[in-house]
NUVEX-489349 format. One record per residue (C-alpha): z negated, x, y; residue number from 1. Coordinates in nm, 3 decimals. Layout:
<recs>
+---------+---------+---------+---------+
|      zz |      xx |      yy | drenlum |
+---------+---------+---------+---------+
|       Z |       X |       Y |     NUM |
...
+---------+---------+---------+---------+
</recs>
This chain:
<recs>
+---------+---------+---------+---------+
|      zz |      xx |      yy | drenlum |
+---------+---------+---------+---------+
| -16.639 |   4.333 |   2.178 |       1 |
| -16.943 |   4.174 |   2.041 |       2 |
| -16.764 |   4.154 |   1.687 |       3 |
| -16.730 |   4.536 |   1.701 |       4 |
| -16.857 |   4.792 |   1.504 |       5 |
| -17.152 |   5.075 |   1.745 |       6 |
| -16.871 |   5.327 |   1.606 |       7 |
| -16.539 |   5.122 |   1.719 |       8 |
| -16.784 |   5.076 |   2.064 |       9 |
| -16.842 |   5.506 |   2.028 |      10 |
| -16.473 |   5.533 |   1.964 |      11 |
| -16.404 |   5.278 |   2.259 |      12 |
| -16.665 |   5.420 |   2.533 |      13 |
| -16.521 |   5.812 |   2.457 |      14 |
| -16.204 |   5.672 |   2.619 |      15 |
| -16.362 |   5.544 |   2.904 |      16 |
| -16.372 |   5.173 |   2.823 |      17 |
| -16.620 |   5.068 |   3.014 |      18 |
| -16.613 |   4.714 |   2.814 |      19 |
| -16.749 |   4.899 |   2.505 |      20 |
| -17.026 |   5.062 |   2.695 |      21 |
| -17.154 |   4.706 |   2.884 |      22 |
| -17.190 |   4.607 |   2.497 |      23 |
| -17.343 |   4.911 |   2.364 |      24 |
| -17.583 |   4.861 |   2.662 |      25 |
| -17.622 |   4.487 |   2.576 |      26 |
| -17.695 |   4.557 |   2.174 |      27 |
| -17.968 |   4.823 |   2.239 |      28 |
| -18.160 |   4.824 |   2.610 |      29 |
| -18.410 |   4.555 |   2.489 |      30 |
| -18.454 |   4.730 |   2.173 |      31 |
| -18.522 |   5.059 |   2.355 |      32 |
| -18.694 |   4.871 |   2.615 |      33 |
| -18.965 |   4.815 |   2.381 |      34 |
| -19.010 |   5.089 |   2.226 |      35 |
| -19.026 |   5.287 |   2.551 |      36 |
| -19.322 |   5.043 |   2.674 |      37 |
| -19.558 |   5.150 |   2.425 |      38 |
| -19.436 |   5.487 |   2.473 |      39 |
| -19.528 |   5.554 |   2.844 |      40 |
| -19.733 |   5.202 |   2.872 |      41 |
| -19.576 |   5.056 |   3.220 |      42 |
| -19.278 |   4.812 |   3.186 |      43 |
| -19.151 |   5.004 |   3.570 |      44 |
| -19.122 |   5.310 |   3.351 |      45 |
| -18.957 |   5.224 |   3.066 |      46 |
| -18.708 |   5.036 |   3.224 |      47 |
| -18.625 |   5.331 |   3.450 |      48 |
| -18.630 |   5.567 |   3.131 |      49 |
| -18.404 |   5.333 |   2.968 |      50 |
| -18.178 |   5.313 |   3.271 |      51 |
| -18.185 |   5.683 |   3.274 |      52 |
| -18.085 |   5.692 |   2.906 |      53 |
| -17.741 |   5.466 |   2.952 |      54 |
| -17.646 |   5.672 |   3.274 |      55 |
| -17.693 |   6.005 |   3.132 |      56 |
| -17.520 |   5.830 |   2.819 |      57 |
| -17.207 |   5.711 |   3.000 |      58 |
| -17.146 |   6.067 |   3.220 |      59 |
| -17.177 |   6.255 |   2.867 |      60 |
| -16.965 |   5.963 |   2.711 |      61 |
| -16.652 |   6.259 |   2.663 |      62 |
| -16.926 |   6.518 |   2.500 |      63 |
| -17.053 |   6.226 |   2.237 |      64 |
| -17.118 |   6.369 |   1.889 |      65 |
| -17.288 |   6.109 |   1.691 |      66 |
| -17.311 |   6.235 |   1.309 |      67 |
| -17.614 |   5.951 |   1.202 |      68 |
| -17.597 |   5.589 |   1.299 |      69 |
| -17.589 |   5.446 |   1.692 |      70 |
| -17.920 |   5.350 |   1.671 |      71 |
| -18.079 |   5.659 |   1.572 |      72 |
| -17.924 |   5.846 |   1.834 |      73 |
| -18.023 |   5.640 |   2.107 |      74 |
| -18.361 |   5.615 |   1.998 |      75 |
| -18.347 |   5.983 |   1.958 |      76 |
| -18.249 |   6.028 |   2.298 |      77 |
| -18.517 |   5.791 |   2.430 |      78 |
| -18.779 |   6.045 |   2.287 |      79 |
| -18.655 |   6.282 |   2.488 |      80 |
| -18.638 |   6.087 |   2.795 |      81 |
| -19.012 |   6.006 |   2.742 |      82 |
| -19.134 |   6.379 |   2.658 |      83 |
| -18.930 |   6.431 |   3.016 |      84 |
| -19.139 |   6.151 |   3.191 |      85 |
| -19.479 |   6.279 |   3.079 |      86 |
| -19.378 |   6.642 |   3.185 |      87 |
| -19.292 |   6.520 |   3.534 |      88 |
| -19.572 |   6.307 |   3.532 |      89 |
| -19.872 |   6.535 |   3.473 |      90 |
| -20.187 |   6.573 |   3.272 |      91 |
| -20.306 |   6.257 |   3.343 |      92 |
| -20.118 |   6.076 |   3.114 |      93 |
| -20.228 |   5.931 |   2.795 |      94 |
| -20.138 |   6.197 |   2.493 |      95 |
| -19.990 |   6.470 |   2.729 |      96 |
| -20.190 |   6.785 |   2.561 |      97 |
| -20.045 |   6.672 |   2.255 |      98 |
| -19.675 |   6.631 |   2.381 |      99 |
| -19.712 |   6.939 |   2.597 |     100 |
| -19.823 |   7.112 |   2.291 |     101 |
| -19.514 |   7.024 |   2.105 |     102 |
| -19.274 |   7.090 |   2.372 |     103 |
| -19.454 |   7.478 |   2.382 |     104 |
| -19.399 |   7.504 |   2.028 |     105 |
| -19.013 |   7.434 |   2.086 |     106 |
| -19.038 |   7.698 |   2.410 |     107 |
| -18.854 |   7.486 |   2.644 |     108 |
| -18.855 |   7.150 |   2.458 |     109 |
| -18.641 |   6.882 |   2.312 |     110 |
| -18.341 |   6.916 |   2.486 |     111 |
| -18.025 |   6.648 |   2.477 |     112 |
| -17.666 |   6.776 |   2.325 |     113 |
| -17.515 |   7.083 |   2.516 |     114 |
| -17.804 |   7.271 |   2.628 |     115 |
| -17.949 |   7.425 |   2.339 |     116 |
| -17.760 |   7.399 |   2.053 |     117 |
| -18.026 |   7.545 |   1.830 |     118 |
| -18.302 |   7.350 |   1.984 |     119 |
| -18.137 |   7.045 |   1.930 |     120 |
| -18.078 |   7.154 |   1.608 |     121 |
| -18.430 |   7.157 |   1.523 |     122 |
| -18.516 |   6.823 |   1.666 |     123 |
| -18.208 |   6.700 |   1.495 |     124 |
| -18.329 |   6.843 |   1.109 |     125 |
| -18.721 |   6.674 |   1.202 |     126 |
| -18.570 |   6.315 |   1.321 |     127 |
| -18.322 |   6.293 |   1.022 |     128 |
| -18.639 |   6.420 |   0.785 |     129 |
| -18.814 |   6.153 |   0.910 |     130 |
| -18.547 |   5.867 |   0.866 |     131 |
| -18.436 |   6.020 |   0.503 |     132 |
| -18.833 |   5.972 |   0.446 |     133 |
| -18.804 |   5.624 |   0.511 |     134 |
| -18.554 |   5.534 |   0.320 |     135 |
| -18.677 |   5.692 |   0.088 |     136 |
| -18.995 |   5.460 |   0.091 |     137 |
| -19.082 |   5.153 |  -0.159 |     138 |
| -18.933 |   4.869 |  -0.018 |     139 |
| -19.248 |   4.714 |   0.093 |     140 |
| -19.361 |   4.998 |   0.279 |     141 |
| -19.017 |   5.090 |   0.438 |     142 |
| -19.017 |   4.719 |   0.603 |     143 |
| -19.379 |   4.756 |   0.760 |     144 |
| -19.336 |   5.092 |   0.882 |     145 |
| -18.996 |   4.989 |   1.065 |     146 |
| -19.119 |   4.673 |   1.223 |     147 |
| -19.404 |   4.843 |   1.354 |     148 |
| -19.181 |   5.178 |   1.465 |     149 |
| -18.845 |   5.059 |   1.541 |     150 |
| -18.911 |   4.704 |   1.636 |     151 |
| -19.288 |   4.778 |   1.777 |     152 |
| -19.436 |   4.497 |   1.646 |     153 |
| -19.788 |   4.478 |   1.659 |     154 |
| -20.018 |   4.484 |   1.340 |     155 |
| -20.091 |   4.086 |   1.366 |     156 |
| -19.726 |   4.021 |   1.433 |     157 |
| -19.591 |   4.204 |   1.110 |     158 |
| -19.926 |   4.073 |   0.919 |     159 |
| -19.791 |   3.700 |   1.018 |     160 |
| -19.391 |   3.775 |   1.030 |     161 |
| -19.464 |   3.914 |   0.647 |     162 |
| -19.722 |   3.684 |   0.525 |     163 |
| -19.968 |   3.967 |   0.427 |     164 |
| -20.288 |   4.070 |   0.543 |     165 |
| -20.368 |   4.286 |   0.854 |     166 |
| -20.530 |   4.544 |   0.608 |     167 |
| -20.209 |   4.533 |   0.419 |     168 |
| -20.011 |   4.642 |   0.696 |     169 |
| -20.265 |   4.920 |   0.774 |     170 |
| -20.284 |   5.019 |   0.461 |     171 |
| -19.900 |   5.052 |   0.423 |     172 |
| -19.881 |   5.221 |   0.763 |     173 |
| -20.100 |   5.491 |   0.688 |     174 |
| -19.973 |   5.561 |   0.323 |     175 |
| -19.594 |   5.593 |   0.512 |     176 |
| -19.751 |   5.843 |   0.759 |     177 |
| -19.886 |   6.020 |   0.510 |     178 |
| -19.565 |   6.095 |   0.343 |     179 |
| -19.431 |   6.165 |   0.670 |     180 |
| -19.663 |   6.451 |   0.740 |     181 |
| -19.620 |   6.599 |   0.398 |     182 |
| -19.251 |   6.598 |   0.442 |     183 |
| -19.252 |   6.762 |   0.742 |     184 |
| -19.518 |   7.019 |   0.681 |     185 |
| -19.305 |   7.114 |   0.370 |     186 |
| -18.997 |   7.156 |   0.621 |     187 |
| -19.191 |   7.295 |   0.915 |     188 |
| -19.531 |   7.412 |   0.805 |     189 |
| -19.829 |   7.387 |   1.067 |     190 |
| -19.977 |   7.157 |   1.311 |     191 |
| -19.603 |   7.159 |   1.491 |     192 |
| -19.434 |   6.960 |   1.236 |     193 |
| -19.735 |   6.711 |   1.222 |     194 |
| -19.785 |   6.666 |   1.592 |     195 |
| -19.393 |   6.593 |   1.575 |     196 |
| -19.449 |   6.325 |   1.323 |     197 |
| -19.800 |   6.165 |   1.523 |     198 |
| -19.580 |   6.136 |   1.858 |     199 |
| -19.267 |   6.004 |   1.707 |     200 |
| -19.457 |   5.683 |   1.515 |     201 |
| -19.708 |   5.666 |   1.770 |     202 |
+---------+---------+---------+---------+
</recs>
């Protein structure tokens, strides 16, 4: 299995092969694991978010529709476990006005597939915005923005892994959010669409 293709794995895991899904789980938790630490800042939490995520994945396993690579998906879906975890969790967490405020804009939130079609869908068009964005970057900037954001690697770590300053990295980061923001305030104009793009790269 570990030769396999995530869509032969997708393919594999919609049949029930349980195989596939150990090594979908395998490829991605630590990845996600990461990401969800600086997310909701206690390693207890993300690894219960994360655990959440492959659960919820494997009982929807027969419902899969994934249009965009594995990845993107996954980390997708780990958003909206972690919007989920601050709602539960209550004002006292770190950024909550500014998630809450997001999740009022959308009425009832992100939601995953099969609730709200047309809420999804809207969380769907600003996540692939974002990722056409990106590749859409110079090459330079593209590779900072996605150690820091995908791999959430500190400023020193991509300054050393890359051989370039700290203010280098900065400087890259904040020239990639602003084309973020303008992207999505062209798509969704108002503080929604930026608020969307501050908690996703956060």
């Amino acid at each position: 299995m570990k030769e396999q293709s995530d869509k032969f794995l997708i393919d594999q895991i919609t049949a029930s092969n349980y195989d596939a899904y150990s090594e979908l789980y395998h490829r991605y938790w630590k990845r996600l694991y990461k990401i969800a630490c600086t997310k909701v800042g206690t390693e207890e939490d993300a690894l219960d978010i994360v655990q959440e995520l492959f659960i919820d994945f494997w009982q929807r396993r027969a419902e899969l529709k994934i249009e965009k690579s594995v990845e993107t998906y996954l980390v997708s879906s780990l958003f909206y476990k972690v919007f989920m975890h601050f709602r539960k969790r209550g004002l006292e967490e770190k950024h909550l006005e500014n998630y809450t405020y997001y999740l009022d804009q959308l009425e009832t939130g992100i939601v995953p597939a099969g609730y709200d079609d047309q809420q999804e869908a809207e969380y769907t068009e600003l996540v692939e915005l974002v990722a056409d964005t990106i590749e859409q970057m110079p090459e330079k900037m593209r590779e900072v923005f996605n150690l820091k954001h995908t791999q959430a690697l500190s400023i020193s770590e991509i300054s050393e892994l890359l051989g370039i300053s700290t203010q280098t990295v900065k400087n890259q980061l904040s020239n990639a959010m602003q084309k973020l923001r303008k992207a999505a305030g062209q798509q969704v104009p108002g503080a929604t669409a930026s608020l969307f793009v501050w908690w996703l790269c956060a």
